[in-house]
N, C-alpha and C positions, 0 to 999 in steps of 0.2 A: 382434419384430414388433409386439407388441402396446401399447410403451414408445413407437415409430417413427411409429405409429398413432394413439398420444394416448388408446386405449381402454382407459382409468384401470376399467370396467365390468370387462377382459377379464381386466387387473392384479391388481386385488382378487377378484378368482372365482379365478386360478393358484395367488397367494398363501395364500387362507381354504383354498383345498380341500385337503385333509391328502392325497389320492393325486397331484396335480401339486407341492404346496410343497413332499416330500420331498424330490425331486428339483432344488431349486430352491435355490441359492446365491447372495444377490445379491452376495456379495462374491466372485464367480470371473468372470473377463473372457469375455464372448461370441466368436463367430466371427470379429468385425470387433475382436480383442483391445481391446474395449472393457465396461467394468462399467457395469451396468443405472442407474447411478445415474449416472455420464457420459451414457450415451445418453439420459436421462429431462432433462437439462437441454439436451443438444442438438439435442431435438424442443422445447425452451422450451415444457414441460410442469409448472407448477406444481405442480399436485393428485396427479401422480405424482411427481413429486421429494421432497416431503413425503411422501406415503405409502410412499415405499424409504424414505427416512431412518426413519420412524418404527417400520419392517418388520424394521430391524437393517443397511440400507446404512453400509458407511463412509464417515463425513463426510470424511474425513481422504485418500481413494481422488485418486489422481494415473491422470489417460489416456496414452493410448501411449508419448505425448510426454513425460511425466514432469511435465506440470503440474498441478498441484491444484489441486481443484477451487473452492476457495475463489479460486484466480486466474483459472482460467478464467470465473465468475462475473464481476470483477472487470475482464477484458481485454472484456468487453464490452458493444456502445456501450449505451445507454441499456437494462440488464437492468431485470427486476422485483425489485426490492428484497428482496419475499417470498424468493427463494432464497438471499440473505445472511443470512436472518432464520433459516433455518430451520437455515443452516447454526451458525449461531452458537449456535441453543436444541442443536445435538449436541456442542458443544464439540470445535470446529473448531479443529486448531492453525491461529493466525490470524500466528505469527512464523514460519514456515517458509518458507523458501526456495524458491522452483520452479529446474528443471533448469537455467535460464539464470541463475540468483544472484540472481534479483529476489523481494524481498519486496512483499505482497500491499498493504500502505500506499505503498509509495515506487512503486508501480504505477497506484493512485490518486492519488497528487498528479501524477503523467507525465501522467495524462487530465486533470488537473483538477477531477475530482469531490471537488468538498467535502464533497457530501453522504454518500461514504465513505467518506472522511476521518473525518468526524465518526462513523460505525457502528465501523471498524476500530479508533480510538483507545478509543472508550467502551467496547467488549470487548477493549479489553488489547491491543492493537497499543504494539509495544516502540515509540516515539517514537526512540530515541536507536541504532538498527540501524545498523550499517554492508553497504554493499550491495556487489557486487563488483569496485567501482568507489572504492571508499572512502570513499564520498560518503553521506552522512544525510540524513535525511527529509527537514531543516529546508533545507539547502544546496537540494535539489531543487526546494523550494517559491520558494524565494527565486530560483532560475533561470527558473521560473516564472510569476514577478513577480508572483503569489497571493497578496495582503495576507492576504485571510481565512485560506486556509491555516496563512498563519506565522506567524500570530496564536494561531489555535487549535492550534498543535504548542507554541508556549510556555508556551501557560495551563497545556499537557499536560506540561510538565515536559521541552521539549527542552530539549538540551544548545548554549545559546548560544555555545558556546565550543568547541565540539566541532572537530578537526581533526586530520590527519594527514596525515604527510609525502607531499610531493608532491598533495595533494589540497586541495579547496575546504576553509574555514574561511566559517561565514556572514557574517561581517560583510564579509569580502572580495567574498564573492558579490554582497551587497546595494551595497555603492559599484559596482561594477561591470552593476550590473543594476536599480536603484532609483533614486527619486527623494530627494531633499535628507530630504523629511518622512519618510521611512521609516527613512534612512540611520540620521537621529535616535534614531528610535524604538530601532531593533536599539541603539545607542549607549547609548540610556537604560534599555536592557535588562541592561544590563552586561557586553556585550562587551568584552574584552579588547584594549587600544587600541594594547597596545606585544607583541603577542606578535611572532615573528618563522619563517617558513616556508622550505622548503627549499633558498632561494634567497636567505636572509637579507634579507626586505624585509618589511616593516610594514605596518598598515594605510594610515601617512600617507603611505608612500613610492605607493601606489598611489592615495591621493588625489592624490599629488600631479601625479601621470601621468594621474589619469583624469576626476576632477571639479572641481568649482567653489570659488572658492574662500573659498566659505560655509562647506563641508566642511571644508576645509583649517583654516580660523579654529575652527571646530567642534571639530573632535578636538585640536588644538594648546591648546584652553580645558579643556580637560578632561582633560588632562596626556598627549597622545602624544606621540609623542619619535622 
């Protein structure tokens, strides 16, 4: 009630006071099988959110539903940043999975936030995850048609070439979802020109179905086959 309430005053008096704290686990789920540290961010209570984490809350605490909280952070629209921040000073696993196979980066490039993008990579977001779908960070950004993003997953060390059967490979992605100048770019990146997917077909064979034939001339000067 007093998390529900937002009286961060009522919080710290339960917590300091040695005859209410005994009795007081914040790492045991409440009535509503919820942990004090999920309900402290789904009142979007800062000052109490930081102060469970700092009390001995698990950063790392997944709600009913099996999502962690570093995703549920993350699934929503425009949060206060401060809650990713704080989550990150407890060493937050930031590569785990939530209940549905999504990782917490390939969930921000789905919104579009760069700006978490750019938080989750800097504290060590694996770039190169495969998610339950088989499909990588860099493929999603590119579906996306996120220059920045794909930009900044390559400086980060994605896997330009990344790809598995039956699934997106990026350069594929990007002819089919990019402009000429970009197609380039990933090209210039050193995409793989003549690899060959489940269906035994090429980058060129999909240029040659799908774009211009700039592209076409493009990959064919630069030895596809």
């Amino acid at each position: 009630m007093a998390i529900e309430s937002k009286n961060t005053a009522l919080v710290k008096y339960l917590l300091e006071n040695e005859k209410y704290s005994k009795c007081i686990d914040l790492n045991t789920k409440n009535d509503e099988d919820e942990y004090p540290i999920i309900t402290a961010f789904y009142a979007n209570t800062v000052e109490i959110f930081r102060y469970l984490l700092e009390k001995g809350a698990d950063a790392n605490t997944k709600n009913k539903n099996g999502t962690s909280l570093l995703s549920l952070v993350i699934d929503r629209y425009n949060y206060n940043v401060k809650f990713i921040n704080y989550l990150f000073d407890r060493h937050v696993n930031i590569n785990e999975k939530d209940s549905s196979g999504n990782y917490p980066l390939i969930k921000a490039i789905n919104k579009n936030d760069f700006d978490s993008v750019i938080l989750l990579i800097k504290y060590g977001s694996d770039v190169n995850v495969v998610d339950k779908e088989g499909n990588s960070p860099l493929v999603y950004a590119i579906q996306k048609k996120s220059l920045s993003i794909v930009m900044h997953l390559i400086k980060n060390g994605a896997n330009i070439n990344f790809f598995i059967r039956n699934r997106n490979q990026p350069l594929t992605a990007a002819l089919q979802n990019f402009n000429e100048s970009f197609i380039k770019f990933i090209i210039d990146k050193g995409a793989d020109l003549n690899y060959t997917d489940d269906k035994n077909k090429t980058p060129l064979f999909y240029a040659v179905r799908d774009r211009s034939e700039v592209i076409i001339k493009y990959l064919i000067d630069r030895g596809a086959k």
